[in-house]
C-alpha positions in Angstrom: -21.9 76.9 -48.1 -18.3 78.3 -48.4 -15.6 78.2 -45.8 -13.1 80.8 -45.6 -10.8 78.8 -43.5 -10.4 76.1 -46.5 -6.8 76.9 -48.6 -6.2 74.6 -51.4 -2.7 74.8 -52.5 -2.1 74.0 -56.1 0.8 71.1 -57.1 2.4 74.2 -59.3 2.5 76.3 -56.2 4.3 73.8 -53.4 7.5 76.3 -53.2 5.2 78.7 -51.5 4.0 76.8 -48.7 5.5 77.8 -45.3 7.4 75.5 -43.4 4.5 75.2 -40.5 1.5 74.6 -43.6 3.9 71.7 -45.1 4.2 70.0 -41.4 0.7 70.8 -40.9 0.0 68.4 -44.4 2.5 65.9 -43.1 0.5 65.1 -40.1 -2.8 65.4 -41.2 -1.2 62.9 -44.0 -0.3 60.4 -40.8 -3.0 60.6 -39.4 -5.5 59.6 -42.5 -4.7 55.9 -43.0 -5.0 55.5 -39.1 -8.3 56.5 -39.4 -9.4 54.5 -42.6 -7.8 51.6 -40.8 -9.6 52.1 -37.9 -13.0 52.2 -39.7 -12.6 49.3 -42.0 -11.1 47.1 -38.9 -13.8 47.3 -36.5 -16.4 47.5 -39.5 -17.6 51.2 -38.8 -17.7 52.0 -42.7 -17.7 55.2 -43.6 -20.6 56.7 -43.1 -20.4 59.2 -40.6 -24.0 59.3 -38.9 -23.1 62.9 -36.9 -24.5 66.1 -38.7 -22.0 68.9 -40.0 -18.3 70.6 -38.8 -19.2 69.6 -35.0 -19.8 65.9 -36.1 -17.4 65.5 -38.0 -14.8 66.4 -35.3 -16.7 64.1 -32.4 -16.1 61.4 -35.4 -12.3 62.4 -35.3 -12.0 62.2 -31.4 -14.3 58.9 -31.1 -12.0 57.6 -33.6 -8.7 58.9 -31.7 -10.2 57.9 -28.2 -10.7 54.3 -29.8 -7.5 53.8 -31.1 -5.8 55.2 -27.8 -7.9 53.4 -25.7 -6.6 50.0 -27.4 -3.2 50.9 -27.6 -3.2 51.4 -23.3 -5.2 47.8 -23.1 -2.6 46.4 -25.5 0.1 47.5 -23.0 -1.7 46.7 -20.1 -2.4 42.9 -21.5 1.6 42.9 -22.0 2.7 44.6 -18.8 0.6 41.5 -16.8 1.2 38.6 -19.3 4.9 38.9 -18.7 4.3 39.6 -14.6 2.6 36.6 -14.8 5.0 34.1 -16.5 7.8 35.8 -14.6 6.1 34.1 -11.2 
């Protein structure tokens, strides 16, 4: 199965690379550990039980929506652990 959308950019070639590809690479970069982290942390492994280019992306935004979801409750906990000592 071939993808047309798939570019691989050589190490020899970098000076061609448009401005918008390189930031594209820098954030896709960013976001990679996040997401390693977030499977060996709560023990999901890597094994991605969802079928094809549709799973693969509900993997991405159950991973995203995870990590969100605990950076609000970590704020939350903070925002009513300090209302609380202040009383």
């Amino acid at each position: 199965m071939k993808d047309e959308n798939i570019e691989i950019i050589l190490a020899h070639k970098k000076q061609e690379i448009t401005p918008a590809k390189r930031k594209h690479q820098k954030r896709r970069s960013a976001i990679e550990p996040i997401i390693g982290h977030c499977k060996n942390d709560r023990k999901i492994g890597s094994r991605n039980w969802l079928r094809g280019k549709t799973g693969d992306q509900i993997n991405a935004l159950a991973m995203a929506t995870g990590f969100n979801l605990r950076k609000i409750l970590r704020w939350t906990f903070l925002r009513l652990l300090t209302r609380w000592l202040t009383v």
